[in-house]
C-alpha positions in Angstrom: 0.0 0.0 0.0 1.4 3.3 -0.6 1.5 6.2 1.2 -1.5 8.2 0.4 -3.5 4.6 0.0 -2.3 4.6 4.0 -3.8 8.0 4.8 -7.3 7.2 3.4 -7.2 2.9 5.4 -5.9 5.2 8.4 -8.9 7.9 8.0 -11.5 5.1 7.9 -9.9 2.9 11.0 -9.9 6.7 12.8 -14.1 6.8 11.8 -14.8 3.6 13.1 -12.5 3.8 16.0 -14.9 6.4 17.3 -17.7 6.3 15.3 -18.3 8.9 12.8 -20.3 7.0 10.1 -20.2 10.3 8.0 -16.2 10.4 7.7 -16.6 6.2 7.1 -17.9 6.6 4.2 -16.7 10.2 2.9 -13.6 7.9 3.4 -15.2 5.2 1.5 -15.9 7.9 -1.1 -12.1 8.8 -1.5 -11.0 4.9 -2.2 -10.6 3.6 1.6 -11.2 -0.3 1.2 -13.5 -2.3 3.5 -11.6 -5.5 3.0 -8.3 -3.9 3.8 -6.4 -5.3 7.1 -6.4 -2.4 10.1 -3.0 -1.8 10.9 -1.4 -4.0 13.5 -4.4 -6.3 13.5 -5.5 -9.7 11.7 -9.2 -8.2 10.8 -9.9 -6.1 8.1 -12.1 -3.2 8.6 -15.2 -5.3 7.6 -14.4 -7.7 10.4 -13.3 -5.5 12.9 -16.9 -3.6 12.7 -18.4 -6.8 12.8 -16.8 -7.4 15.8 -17.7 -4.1 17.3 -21.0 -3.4 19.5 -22.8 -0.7 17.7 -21.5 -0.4 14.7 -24.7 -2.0 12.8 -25.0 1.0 10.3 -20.7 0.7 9.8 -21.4 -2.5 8.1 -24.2 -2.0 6.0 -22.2 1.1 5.0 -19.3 -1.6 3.7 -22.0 -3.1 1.4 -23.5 -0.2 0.3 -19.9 1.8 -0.7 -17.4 -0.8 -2.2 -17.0 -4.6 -1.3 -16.3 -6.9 -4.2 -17.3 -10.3 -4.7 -16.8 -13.2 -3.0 -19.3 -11.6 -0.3 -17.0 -11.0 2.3 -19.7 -12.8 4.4 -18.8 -16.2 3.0 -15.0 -15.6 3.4 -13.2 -16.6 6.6 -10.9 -15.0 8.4 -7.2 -16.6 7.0 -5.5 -16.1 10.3 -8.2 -16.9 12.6 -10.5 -18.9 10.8 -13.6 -16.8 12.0 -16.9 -16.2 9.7 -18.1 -12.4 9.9 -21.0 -13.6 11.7 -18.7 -14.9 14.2 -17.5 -11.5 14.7 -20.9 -9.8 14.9 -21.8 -12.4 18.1 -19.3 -11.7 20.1 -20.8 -7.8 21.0 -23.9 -10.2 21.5 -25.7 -7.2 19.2 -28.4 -8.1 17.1 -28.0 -5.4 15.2 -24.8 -6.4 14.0 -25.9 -10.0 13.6 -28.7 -9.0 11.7 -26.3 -6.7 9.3 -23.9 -9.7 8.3 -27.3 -12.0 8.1 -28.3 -13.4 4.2 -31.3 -11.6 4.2 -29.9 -8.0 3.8 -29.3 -8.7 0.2 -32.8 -9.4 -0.3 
């Protein structure tokens, strides 16, 4: 990844860090990728708001802005081995359950 690739991964880990869903996606908007890894981590910022209580609308925002087939729903974690829906019940959220659910795409 190159440098300014790094400042716009870095300005959408910052948003969902502490929860600005308007600088998620104008992040998303300026080529931030959902299925990046988050510095220092084994998730990728799709995972790591799976894995975060409250962040329901952060996920549905990664659909709506830019993930590419496979569905990053079907796609374990390499490292970990963890499904998305893994991720989302660990918060013990429905919300965030219900975002990496089947029936969002319908």
């Amino acid at each position: 990844m190159g440098l300014f690739q790094d400042r716009k991964q870095a300005a959408l880990e910052k948003a969902l860090r502490v929860g600005d869903l308007e600088k998620f996606q104008l992040a998303f908007k300026n080529g931030a990728r959902a299925d990046a890894p988050v510095r220092r981590s084994h998730y990728t910022i799709f995972e790591t708001a799976c894995n975060t209580r409250g962040r329901h609308e952060f996920i549905s925002a990664c659909f709506n802005e830019n993930l590419t087939n496979p569905d990053p729903r079907r796609k374990n974690n390499p490292v970990t081995h963890e499904y998305p829906i893994h991720l989302a019940a660990v918060p013990r959220s429905t919300e965030e359950v219900r975002s990496c659910t089947w029936d969002r795409l319908f």
